[in-house]
C-alpha positions in Angstrom: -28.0 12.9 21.5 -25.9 10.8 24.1 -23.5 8.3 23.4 -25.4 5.7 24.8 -28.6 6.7 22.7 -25.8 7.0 19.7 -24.8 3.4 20.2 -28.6 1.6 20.4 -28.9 3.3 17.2 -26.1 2.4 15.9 -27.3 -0.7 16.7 -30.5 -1.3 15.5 -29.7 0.0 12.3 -27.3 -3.0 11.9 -29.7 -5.4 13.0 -31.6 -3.9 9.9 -34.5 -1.2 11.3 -34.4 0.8 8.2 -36.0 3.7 10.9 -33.0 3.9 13.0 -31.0 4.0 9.8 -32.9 6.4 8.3 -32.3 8.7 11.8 -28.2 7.6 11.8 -27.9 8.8 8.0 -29.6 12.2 9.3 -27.9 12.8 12.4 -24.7 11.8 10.3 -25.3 14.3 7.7 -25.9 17.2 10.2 -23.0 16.4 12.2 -20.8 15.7 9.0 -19.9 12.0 10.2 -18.4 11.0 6.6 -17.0 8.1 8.3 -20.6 7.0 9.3 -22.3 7.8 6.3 -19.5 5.8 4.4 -20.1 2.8 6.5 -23.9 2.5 6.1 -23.3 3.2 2.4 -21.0 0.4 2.2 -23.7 -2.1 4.1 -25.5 -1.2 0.7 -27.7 1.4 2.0 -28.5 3.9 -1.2 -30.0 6.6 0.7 -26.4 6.8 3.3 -24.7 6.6 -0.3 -26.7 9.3 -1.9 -26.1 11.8 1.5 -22.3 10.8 1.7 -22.1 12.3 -2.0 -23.8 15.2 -1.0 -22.1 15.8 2.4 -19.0 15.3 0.3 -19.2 17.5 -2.5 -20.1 20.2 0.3 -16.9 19.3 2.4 -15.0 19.5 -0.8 -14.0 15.9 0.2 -13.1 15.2 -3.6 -11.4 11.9 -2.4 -14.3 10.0 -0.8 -16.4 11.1 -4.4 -13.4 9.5 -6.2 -13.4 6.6 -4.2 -16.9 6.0 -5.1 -16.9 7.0 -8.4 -14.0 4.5 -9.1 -16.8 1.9 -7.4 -19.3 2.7 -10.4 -21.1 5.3 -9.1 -22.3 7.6 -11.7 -23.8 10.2 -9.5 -20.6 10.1 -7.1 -19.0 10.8 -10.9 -20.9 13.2 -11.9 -20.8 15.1 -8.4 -17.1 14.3 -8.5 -16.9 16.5 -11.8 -18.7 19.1 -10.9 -16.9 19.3 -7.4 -13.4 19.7 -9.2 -14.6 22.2 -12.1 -15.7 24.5 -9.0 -12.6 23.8 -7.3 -10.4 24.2 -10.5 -9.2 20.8 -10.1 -7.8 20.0 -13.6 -6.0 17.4 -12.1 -9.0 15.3 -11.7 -10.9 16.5 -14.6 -8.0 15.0 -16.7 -7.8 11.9 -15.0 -11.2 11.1 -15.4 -11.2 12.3 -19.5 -8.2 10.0 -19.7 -10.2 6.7 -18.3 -13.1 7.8 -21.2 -15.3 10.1 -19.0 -16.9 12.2 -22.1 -18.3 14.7 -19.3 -15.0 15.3 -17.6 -13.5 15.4 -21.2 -16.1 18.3 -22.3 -15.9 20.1 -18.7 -11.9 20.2 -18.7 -12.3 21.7 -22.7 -14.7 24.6 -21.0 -12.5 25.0 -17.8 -9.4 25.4 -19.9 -11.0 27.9 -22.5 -11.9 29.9 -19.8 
C-alpha cells in the first residue's frame, strides 16, 4: 500500500468510517505499527485496543501492556501477566502482586517454586 493510499485511510478512519478503521488496525497489525494501533486505541476504538495487546505480548513489548493495564484494562493485565511469567519477569509480576493483583500474586508463587 502507498503512502498516499496510507494517508486517505488514515483519514477516513478519523472522520469515523469504521471500514477504513477496521483495514488501518489490520494493516497495522501485519506491519507491527504499535504506534498506530496505540493511537486508534486511544480514539476509543476496542478492536485497535484488543490487536495492540495482542501485537504486544507477541513483540514482548511488556511496557505498552503495562501502560494499558495501569489504564484499567484487565485483558492488557492479564496479557501483561502472562507475557512476564513467559519472560521470567519477576520484576513485574511483583509489582503487580504488590498493587493487589491476586493473579500476579499466585503466578509469581508458581514462577518462584519453580
Amino acid at each position: 500500500m502507498s503512502n498516499l493510499e496510507m494517508s486517505v485511510l488514515r483519514a477516513q478512519a478519523e472522520l469515523g468510517d469504521s471500514d477504513a478503521a477496521d483495514q488501518m488496525i489490520e494493516l497495522a497489525a501485519e506491519l507491527g505499527d504499535l504506534a498506530t494501533l496505540e493511537r486508534l486505541a486511544s480514539q476509543g476504538n476496542t478492536t485497535a485496543a484488543d490487536q495492540l495487546i495482542e501485537s504486544a505480548a507477541e513483540l514482548g513489548d511488556l511496557a505498552i501492556l503495562e501502560r494499558l493495564a495501569s489504564q484499567g484494562n484487565a485483558t492488557a493485565a492479564d496479557q501483561l501477566i502472562e507475557s512476564a511469567a513467559e519472560l521470567g519477569d519477576l520484576a513485574i509480576l511483583e509489582r503487580l502482586a504488590s498493587q493487589g493483583n491476586a493473579t500476579a500474586a499466585e503466578v509469581l508463587e508458581e514462577s518462584l517454586a519453580e
